[in-house]
N, C-alpha and C positions, 0 to 999 in steps of 0.2 A: 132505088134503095128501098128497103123493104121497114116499114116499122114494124117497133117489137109488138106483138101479139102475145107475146106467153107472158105467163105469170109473173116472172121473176122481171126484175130492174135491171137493167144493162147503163152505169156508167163509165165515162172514158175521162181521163185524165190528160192533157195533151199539151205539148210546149216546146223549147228549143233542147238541146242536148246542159243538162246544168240546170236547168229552169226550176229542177224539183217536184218534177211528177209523181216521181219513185214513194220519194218523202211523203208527198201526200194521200199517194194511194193507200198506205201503210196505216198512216192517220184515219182516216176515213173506212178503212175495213176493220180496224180496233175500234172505231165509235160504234159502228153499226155492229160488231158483234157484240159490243157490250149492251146495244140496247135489243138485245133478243134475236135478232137476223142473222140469217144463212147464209155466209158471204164467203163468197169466191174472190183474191186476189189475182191477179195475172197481169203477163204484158206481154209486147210485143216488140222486134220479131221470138219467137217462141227458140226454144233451145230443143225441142222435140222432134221437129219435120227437120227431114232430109233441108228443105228450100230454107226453114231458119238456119239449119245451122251454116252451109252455104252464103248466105246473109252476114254471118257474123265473122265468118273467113275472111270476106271481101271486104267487112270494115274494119278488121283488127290489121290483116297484111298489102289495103290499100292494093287491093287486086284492079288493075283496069277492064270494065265492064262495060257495055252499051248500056249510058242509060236508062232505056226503056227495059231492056230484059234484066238488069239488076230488080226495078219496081215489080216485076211479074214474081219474081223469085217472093216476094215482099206479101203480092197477090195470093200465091199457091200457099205459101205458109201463113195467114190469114184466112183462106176457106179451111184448112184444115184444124186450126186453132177453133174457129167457130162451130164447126162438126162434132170435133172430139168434145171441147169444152166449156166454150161458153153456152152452146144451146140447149144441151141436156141439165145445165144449172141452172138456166130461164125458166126449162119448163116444170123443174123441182122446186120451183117459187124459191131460188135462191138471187140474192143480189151480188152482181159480177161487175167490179170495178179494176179496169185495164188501164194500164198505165201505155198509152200510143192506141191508135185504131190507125182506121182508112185516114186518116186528115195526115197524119207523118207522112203517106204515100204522098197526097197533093200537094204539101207543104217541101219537103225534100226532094221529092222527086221533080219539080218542074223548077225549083230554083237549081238544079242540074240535068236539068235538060230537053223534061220531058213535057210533053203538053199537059196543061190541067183535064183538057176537056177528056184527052182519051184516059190518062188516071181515073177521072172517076166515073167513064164506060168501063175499064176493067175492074170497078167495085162496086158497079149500080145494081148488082144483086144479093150486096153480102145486108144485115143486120144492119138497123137503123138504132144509135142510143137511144137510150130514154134522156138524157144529159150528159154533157157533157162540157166541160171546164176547160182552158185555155191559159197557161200561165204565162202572164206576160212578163219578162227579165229581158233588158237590155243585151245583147250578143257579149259586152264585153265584161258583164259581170256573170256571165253565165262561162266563158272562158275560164275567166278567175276561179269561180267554184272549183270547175273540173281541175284544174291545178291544183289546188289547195287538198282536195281529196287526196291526190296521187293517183288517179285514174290515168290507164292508157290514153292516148289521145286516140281516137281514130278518123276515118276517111272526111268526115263530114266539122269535126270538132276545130274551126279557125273562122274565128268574127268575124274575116268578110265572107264566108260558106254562112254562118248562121247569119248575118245581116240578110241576104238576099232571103233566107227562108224564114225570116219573119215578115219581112214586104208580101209573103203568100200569107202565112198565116193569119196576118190581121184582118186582110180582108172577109176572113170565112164567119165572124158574126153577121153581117150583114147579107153572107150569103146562103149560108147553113143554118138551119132551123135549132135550138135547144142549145145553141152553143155560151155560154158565159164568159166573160174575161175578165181574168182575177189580177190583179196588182200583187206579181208573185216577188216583189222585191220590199216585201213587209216579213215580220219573226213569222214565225212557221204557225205559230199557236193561232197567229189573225188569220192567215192564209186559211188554215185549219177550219177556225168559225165560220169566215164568210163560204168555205165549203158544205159544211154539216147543213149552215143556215137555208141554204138555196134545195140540199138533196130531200130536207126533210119533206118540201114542199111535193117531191115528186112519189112519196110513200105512202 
């Protein structure tokens, strides 16, 4: 994995489906435009590459896929988001806060199916954050949420699918470098602070 070099701040947002990444990345790119900064929202998978939108077929109509070749699809529309746009934002000293990166890959991908080790051979050449955040929410109040919205369900969204894919994800502070884990089961405003609190350090 390559760290970032260019100008600009690459943060990631990351957590179970419900956890409120969405929410925060929202928060966090209205703090930082309000205090003077060039900020890029985005996430992932992207709705622009052929392979995202494919991506989003497979999880809106629970298409049966291999594993491994569903994560690649995940792969190809992630080099091509980084291409198009998060790297030419880096290098315009813009700040690019993603709601999902490579960690959704490791984290859902090997709690169905896939190995971790070759996940992150097929990412060990994309964009390294400069930080990134972790929201941690129980599977069954993150269920709850998604109800409550009225959101589709789709392929990945049932507590014992997201129970297994936080058994991966916890483990990644300890293994990933820049990673933070926020108690995303607090009002959104603390959530919000102890976010701002930690980004500011990296500006």
């Amino acid at each position: 994995m390559i760290d970032n070099f260019y100008k600009g701040k690459f943060i990631v947002i990351e957590g179970l489906d419900g956890s409120g990444q969405s929410t925060q990345v929202s928060h966090l790119a209205e703090f930082l435009a309000n205090n003077g900064h060039n900020v890029i929202a985005t996430k992932e998978p992207t709705i622009e590459s052929q392979a995202g939108k494919r991506v989003r077929e497979i999880l809106e109509k629970h298409i049966e896929i291999n594993p491994l070749e569903f994560q690649k699809l995940y792969v190809q529309d992630r080099e091509e988001h980084l291409n198009s746009k998060v790297i030419p934002a880096l290098k315009e000293n813009k700040i690019v806060v993603s709601d999902r990166y490579f960690f959704s890959t490791f984290a859902y991908g090997t709690a169905h199916g896939s190995e971790l080790e070759k996940l992150i051979e097929l990412n060990n050449n994309f964009l390294y954050p400069d930080i990134i955040f972790l929201l941690e929410v129980k599977p069954k109040v993150c269920i709850k949420r998604i109800e409550e919205r009225g959101s589709h369900i789709d392929l990945f969204e049932k507590e014992e699918k997201l129970s297994r894919v936080w058994d991966i994800y916890k483990t990644f502070p300890s293994r990933f470098k820049n990673i933070y884990l926020i108690d995303g089961e607090r009002s959104i405003e603390e959530i919000a602070e102890e976010i701002k609190e930690k980004v500011k350090t990296i500006l």
